[in-house]
VODRENNU-304255 format. One record per residue: residue in three letters; x, y, z of N, C-alpha, C in turn. Coordinates in pm, whole numbers, padded with zeros to 5 digits, always signed. Each point is the difference from the previous one (the first is absolute). Layout:
VODRENNU-304255
ALAXYZXYZXYZ
...
This chain:
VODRENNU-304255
UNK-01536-01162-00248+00056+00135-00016-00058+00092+00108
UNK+00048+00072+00087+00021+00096+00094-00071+00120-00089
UNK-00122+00022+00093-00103+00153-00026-00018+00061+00121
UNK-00071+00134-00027+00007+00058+00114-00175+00044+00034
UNK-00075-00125-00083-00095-00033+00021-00073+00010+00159
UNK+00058-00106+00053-00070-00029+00192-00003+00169+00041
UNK+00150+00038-00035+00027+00156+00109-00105+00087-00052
UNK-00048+00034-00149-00122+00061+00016-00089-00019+00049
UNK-00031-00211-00014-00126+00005+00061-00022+00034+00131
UNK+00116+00013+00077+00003+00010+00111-00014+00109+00077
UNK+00096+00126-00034-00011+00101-00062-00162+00092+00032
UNK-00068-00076-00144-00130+00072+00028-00079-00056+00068
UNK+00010-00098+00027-00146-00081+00097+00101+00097+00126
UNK+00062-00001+00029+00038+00082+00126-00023+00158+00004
UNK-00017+00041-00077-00045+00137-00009-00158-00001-00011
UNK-00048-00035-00046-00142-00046-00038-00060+00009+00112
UNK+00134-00089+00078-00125-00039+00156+00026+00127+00107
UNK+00049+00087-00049+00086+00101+00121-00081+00100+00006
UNK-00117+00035-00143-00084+00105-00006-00132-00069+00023
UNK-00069+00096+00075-00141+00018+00090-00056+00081-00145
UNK-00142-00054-00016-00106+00076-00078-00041+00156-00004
UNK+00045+00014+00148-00101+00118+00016+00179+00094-00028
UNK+00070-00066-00039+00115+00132-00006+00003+00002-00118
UNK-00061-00074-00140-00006+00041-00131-00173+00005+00001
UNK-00035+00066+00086-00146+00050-00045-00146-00124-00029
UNK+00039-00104+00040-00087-00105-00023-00032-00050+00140
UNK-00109-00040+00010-00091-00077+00094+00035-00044+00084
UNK+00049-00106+00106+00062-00101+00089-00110-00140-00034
UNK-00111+00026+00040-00149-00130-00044+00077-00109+00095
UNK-00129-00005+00048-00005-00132+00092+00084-00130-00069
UNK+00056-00029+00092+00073-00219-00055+00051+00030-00084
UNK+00123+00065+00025+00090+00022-00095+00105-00145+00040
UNK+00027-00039-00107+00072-00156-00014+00158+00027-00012
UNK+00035+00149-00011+00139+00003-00065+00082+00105+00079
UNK+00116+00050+00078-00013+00097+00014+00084+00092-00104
UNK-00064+00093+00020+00053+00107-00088-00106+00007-00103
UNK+00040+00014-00154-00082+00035-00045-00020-00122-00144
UNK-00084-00036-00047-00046-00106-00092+00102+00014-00125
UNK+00052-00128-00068+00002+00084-00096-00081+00030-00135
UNK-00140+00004+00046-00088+00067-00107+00007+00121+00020
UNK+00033+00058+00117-00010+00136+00040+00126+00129-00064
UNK+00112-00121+00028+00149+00033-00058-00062+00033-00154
UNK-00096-00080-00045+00015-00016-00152-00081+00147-00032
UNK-00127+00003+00063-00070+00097-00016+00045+00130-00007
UNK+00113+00045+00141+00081+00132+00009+00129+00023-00095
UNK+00033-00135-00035+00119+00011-00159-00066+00026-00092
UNK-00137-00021-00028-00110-00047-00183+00098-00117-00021
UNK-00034-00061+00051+00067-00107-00093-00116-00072+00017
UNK-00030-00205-00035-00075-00047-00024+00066-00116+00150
UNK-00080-00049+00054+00035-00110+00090+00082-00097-00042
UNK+00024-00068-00085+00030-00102-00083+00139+00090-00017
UNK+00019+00098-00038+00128+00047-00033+00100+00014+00106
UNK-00068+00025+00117+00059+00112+00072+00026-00151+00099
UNK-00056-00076-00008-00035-00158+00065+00175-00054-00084
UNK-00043-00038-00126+00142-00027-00052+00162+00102+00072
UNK-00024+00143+00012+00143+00101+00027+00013-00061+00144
UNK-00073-00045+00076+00004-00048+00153+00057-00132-00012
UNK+00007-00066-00090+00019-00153+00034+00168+00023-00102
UNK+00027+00123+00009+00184+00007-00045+00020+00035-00139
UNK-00112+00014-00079+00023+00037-00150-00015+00100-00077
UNK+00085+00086+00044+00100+00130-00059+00028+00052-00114
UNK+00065-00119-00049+00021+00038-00156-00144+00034-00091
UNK+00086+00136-00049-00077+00097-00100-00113+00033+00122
UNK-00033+00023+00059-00075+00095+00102+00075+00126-00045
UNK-00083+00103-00050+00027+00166+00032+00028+00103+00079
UNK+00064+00062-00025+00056+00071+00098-00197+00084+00095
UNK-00040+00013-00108-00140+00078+00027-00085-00102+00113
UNK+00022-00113-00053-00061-00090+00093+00045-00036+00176
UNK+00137-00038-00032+00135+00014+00117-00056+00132+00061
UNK+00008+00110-00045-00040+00123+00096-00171-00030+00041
UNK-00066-00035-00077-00166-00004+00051-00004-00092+00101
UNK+00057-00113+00062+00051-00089+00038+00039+00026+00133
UNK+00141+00114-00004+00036+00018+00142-00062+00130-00006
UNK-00085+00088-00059-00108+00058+00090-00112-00040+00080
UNK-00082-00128-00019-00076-00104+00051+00017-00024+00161
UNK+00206-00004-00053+00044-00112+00110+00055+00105+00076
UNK+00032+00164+00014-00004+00052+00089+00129-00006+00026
UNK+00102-00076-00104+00142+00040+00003+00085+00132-00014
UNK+00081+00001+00131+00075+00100+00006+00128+00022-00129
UNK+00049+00087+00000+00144-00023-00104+00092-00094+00013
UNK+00086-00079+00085+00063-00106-00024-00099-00136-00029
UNK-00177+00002+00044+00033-00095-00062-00122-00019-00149
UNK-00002+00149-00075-00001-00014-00101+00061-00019-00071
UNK+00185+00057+00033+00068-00002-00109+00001-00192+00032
UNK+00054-00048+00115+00003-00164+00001-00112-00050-00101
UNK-00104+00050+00015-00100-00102-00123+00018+00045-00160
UNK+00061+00103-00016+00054+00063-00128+00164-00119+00003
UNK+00053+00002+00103+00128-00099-00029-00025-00109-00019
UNK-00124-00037+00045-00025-00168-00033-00067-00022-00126
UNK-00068+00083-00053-00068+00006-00142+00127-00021-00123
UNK+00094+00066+00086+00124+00021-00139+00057-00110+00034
UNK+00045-00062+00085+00044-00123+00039-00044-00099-00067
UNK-00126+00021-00019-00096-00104-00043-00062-00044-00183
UNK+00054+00133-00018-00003+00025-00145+00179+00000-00053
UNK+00085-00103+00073+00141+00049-00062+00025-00163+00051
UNK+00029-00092-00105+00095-00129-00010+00088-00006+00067
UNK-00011-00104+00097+00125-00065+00101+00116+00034-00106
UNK+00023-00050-00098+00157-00008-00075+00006+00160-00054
UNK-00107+00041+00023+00030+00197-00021+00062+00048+00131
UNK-00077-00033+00090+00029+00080+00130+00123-00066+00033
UNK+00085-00128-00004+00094-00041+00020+00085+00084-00039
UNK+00009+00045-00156+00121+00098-00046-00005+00132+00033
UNK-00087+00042+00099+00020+00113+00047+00101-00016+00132
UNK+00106+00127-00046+00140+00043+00107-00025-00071+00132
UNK+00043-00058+00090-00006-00068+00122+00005+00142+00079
UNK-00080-00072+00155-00006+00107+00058+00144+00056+00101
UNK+00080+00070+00005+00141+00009+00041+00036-00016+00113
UNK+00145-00110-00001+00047-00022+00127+00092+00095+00018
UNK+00075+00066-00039+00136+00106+00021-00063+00142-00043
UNK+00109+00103+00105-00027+00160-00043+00098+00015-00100
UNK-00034+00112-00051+00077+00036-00115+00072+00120+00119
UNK+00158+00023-00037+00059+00102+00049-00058+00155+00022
UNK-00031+00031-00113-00063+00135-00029-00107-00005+00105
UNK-00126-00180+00013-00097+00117+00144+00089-00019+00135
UNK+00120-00077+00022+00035-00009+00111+00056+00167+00039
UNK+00064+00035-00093+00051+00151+00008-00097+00085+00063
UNK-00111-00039-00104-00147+00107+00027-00020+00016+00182
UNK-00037-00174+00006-00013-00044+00184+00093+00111+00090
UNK+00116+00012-00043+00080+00034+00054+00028+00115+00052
UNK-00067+00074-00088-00036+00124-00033-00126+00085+00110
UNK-00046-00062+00085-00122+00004+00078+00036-00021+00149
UNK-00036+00129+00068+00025-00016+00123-00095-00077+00120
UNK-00100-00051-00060-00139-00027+00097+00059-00187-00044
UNK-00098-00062+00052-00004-00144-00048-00020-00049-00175
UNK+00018-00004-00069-00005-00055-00155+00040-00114-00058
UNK-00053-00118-00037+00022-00099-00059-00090-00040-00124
UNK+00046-00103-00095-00047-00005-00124-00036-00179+00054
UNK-00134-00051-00035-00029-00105-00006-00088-00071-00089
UNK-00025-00119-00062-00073-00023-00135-00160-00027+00112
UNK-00115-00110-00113-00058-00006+00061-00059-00122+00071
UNK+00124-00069+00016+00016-00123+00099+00042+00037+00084
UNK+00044+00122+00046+00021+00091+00106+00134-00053+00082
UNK+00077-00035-00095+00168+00002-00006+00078+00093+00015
UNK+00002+00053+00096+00140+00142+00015+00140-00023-00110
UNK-00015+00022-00094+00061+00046-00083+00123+00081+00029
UNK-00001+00124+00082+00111+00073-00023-00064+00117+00150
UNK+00075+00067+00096-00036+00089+00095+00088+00078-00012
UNK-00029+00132+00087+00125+00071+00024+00057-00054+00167
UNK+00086+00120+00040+00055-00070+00127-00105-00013+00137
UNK-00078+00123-00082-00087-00016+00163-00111-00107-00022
UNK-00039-00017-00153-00103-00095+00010+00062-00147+00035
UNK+00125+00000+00001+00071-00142+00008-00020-00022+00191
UNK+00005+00135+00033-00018+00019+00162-00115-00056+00001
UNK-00076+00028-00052-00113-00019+00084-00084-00167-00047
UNK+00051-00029-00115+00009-00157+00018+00131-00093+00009
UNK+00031+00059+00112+00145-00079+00022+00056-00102+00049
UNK-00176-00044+00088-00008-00154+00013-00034-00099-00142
UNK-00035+00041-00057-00038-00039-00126+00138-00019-00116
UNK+00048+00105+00004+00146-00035-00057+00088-00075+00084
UNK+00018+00002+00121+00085-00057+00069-00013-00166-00086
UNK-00144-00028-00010+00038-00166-00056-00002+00022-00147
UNK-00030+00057-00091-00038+00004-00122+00016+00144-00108
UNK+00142-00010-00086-00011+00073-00058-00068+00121-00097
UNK-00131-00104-00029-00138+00056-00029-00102-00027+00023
UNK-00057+00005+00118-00117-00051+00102-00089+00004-00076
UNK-00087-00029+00017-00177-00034-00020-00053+00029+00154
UNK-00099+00167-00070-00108+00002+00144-00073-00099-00024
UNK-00076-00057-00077-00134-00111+00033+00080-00061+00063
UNK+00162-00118-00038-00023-00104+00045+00050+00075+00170
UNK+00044+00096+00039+00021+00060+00124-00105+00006+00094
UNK-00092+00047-00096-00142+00015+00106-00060-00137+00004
UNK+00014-00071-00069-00117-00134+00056+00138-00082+00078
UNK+00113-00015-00058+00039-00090+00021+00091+00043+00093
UNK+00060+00099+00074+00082+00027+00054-00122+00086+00144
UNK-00097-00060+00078-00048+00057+00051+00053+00060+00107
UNK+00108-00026+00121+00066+00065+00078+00021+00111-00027
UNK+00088+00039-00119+00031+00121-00043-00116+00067-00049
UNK-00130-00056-00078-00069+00070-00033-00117+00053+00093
UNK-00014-00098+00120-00087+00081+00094+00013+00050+00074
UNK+00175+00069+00046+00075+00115+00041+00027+00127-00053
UNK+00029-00068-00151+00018+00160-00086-00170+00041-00079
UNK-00091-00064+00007-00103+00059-00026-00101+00024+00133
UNK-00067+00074+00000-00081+00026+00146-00105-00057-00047
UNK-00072-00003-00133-00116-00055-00046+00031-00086-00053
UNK+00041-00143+00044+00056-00084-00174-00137-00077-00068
UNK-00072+00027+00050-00112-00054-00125-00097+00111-00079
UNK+00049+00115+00002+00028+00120-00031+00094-00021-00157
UNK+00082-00036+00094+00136+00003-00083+00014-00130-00114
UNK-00043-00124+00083-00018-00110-00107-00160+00031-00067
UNK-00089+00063+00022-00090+00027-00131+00050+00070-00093
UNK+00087+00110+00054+00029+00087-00154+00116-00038-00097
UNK+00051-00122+00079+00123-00082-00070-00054-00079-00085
UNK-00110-00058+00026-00045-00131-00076-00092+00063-00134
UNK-00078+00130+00011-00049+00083-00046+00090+00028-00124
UNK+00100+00064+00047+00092+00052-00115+00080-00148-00079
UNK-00031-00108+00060+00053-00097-00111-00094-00061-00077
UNK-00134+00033+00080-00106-00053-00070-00059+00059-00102
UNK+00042+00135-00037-00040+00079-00100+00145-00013-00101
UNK+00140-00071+00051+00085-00010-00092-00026-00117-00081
UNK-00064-00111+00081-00021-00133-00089-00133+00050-00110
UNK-00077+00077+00053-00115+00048-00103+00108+00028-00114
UNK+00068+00102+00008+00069+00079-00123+00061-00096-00088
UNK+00084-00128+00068+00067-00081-00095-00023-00121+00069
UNK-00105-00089-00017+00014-00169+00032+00101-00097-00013
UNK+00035+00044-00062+00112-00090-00091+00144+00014+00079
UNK+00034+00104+00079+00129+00042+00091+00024-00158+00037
UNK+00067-00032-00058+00078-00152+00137+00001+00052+00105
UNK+00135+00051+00006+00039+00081+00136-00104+00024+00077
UNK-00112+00067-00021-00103+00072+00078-00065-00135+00004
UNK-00087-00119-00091-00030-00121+00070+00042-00049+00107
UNK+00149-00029+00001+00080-00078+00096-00005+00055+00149
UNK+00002+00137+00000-00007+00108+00101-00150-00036+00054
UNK-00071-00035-00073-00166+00015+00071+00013-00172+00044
UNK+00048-00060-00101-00014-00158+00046+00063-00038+00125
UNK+00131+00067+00049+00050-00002+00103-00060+00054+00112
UNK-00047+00120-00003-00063+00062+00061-00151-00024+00087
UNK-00069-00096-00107-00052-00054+00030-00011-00135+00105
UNK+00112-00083-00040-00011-00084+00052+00097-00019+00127
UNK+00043+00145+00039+00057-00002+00108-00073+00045+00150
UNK-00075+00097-00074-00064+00079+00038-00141+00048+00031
UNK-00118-00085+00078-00160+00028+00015+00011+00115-00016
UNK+00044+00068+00047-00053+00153+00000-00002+00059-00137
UNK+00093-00050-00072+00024+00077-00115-00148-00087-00090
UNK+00002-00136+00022-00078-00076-00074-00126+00094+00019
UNK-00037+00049+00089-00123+00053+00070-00025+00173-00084
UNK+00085+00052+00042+00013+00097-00111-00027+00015-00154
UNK+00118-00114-00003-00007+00030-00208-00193-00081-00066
UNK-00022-00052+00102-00150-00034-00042-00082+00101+00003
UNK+00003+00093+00052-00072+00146+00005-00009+00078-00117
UNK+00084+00007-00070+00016-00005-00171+00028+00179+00010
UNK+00039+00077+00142+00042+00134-00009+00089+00071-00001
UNK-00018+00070-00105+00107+00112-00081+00021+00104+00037
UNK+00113+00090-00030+00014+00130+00042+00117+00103-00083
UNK-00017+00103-00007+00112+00062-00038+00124+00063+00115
UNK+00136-00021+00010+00054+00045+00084+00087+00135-00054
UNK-00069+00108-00015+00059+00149-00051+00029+00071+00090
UNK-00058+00010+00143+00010+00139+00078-00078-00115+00090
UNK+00039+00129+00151-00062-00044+00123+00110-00009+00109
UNK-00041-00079+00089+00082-00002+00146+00025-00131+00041
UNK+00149+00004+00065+00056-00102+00083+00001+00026+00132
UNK-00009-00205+00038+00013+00042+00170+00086-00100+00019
UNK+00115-00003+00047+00122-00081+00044+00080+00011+00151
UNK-00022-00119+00010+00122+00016+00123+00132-00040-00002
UNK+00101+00066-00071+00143-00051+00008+00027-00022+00116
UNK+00137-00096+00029+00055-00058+00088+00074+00083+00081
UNK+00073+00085-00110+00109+00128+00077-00060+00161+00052
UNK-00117+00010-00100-00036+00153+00054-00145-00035+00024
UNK-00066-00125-00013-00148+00042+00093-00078+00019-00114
UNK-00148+00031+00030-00107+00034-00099+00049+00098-00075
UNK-00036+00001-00158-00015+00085-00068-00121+00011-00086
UNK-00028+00125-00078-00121+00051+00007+00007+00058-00180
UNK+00038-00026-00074+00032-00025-00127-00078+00017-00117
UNK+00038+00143-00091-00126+00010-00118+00064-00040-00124
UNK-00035-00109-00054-00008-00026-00154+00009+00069-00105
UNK+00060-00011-00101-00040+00038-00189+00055-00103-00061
UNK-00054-00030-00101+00041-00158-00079-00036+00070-00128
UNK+00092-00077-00102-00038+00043-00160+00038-00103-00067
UNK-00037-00050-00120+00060-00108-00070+00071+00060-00099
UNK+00114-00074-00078+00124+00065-00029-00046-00009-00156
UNK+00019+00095-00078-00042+00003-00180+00085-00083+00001
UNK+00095-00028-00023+00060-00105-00036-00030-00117+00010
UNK-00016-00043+00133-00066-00146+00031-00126+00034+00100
UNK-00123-00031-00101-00087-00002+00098-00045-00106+00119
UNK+00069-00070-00028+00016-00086+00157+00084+00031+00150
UNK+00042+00092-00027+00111+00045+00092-00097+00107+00051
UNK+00044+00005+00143-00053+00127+00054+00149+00056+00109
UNK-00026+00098+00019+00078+00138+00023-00077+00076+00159
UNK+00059-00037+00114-00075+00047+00076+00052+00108+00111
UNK-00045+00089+00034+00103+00101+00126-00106-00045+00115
UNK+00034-00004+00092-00054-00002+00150+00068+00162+00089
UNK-00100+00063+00008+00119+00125+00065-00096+00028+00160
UNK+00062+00073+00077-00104+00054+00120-00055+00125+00047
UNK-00061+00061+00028-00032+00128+00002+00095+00075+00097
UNK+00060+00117-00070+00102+00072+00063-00067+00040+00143
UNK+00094-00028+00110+00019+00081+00137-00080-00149+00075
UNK-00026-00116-00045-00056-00078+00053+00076-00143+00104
UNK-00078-00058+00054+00116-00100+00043+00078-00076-00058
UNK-00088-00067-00136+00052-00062-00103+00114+00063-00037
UNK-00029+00123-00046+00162+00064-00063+00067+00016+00073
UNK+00010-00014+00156+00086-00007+00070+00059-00151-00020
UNK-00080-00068-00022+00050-00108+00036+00069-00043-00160
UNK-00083+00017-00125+00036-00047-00093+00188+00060-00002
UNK+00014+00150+00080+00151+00053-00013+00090-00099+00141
UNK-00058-00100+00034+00091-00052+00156+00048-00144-00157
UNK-00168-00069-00066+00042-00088-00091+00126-00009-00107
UNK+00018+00156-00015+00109+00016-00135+00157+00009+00088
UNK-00079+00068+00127+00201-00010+00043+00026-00109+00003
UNK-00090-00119+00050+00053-00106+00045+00048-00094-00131
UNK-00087+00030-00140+00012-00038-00118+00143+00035-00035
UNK+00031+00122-00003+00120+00063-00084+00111-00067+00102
UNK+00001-00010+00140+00100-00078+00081+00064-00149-00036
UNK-00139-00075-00024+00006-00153-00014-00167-00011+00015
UNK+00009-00058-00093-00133-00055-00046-00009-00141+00063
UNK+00113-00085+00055-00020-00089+00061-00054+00016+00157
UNK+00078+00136+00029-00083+00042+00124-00138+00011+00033
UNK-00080+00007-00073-00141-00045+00001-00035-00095+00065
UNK-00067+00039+00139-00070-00146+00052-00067-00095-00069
UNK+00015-00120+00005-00114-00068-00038-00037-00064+00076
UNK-00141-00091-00058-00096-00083+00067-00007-00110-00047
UNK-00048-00091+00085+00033-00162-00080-00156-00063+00069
C-alpha cells in the first residue's frame, strides 16, 4: 500500500540539513558529522524527546499535533509554503488510501461560468488545476501560449518545460528559474493529495523522461504561487515583463485563477496591446517555435 511516508522522510532530513546552528542560536562545535543541524537539536528546539521527533523524521505522521507540526517547522526554519506542505502531509497521512480515493478528482474541464469570468479580463487570465493543466484562458492568455495550444487543446506547463525544451528555453529567459518553481508547485500538490493518479503519472513520466526534472523533484521544494513577477519571451512581441495574482477558487480548491497584467505606460503594455491585435485578428497568426 502506497504512503507518503519516504516524502516526509525526505522532506525533513532535507530541511534539517539546510539550517546552520548558529541561525537558531546554538553552537556550530568542532566535527560536526552532519550538515545542518542534529536531530537531537531539532528535538530540543520542538520539546519534544529524540526518540519522538527521531520516529516524525523517519515518515510517521499520523496523530502528530498540530502543536507539535508547528514546534517542528519552527526548529526547521520553515517558511509558509512549506509549513502548510508539512501540515498537508500530516493530513495525508492521517486519512486512508480508500478515504482519500473518494475524494472529488482533481478537474479536467472548465465549467462555462469561469470561462465567461476569463473572458471578462483584459490583461492575461487563465484557470489551471494543480498539475498545472491549462484548463481554460482568455484570448490573450491563449496568445501568449499559443505554441502550446497550437499542439494541444489543454497543455501542461510541466510537461512543456521539461519536455518541450526548444520552446521552453526561448520563451523563458531563466528556465531553471522557471523549472524550479514548476516542480515546486507540483511538489507541494502531491504533498496535499498522494493518492492523485493523474498527478503520479505526471511525476512518473516526468521523471523518467527527464534528469532535470529527476534532479529537482529530489530537492523536496515547495512554494506558494499567489503574487509576483514574470519574465517571458514571446515569439511575436519579444520580452515581457509581467506581474502576477493567483487565488484558489471556493468552489474548487484545486483550481487556481490567475491574471498576469503589465504596468501601465510600459513596454510590456505596449506590447501585451500589439499581442491582442494580433489575437483578436487570428490567433493562428501567432508565430511559433518548434
Amino acid at each position: 500500500m502506497s504512503t507518503n511516508r519516504d516524502d516526509v522522510r525526505e522532506f525533513l532530513v532535507s530541511r534539517r540539513a539546510r539550517v546552520r546552528p548558529d541561525q537558531v542560536g546554538l553552537p556550530a562545535g568542532p566535527n560536526r558529522r552532519v550538515a545542518g543541524l542534529r536531530r537531537g537539536e531539532v528535538a530540543m528546539l520542538a520539546d519534544v524527546s529524540v526518540e519522538y521527533y527521531s520516529r516524525v523524521e523517519r515518515g510517521a505522521l499520523a496523530g502528530v499535533s498540530d502543536g507539535v507540526l508547528h514546534a517542528i517547522a519552527g526548529a526547521l526554519l520553515l517558511d509558509d509554503a512549506e509549513r502548510d506542505h508539512l501540515f498537508d502531509m500530516a493530513r495525508a497521512a492521517n486519512t486512508s488510501p480508500a478515504r482519500a480515493r473518494r475524494r472529488s478528482p482533481m478537474p479536467k474541464v472548465l465549467r462555462p461560468s469561469l470561462q465567461f469570468a476569463l473572458d471578462s479580463f483584459t490583461g492575461i487570465a487563465f484557470v489551471r488545476n494543480d498539475r498545472l493543466d491549462l484548463l481554460g484562458a482568455n484570448p490573450l492568455g491563449r496568445a501568449l501560449y499559443a505554441d502550446l495550444y497550437a499542439d494541444d487543446a489543454r497543455p501542461n506547463l510541466a510537461r512543456a518545460t521539461f519536455l518541450r525544451r526548444e520552446w521552453a528555453d526561448r520563451f523563458h529567459p531563466d528556465w531553471d528559474l522557471a523549472a524550479d518553481q514548476t516542480v515546486a508547485i507540483l511538489r507541494a500538490a502531491a504533498g496535499h493529495d498522494p493518492y492523485d493518479r493523474d498527478l503520479q503519472d505526471l511525476v512518473g513520466e516526468l521523471s523518467t523522461r527527464s534528469p532535470e526534472f529527476r534532479a529537482k523533484w529530489g530537492a523536496h521544494d515547495v512554494r506558494r504561487h499567489a503574487t509576483g513577477e514574470k519574465h517571458f519571451v514571446h515569439p511575436a512581441v519579444g520580452p515581457l515583463h509581467l506581474y502576477f495574482e493567483g487565488s484558489r477558487l471556493m468552489s474548487d480548491p484545486s483550481l487556481s485563477f490567475l491574471v498576469y497584467t503589465a504596468e501601465p505606460g510600459s513596454p510590456t503594455a505596449d506590447a501585451l496591446r500589439v499581442l491582442g491585435s494580433i489575437a483578436a485578428t487570428d490567433e493562428r497568426a501567432v508565430p511559433t517555435v518548434r
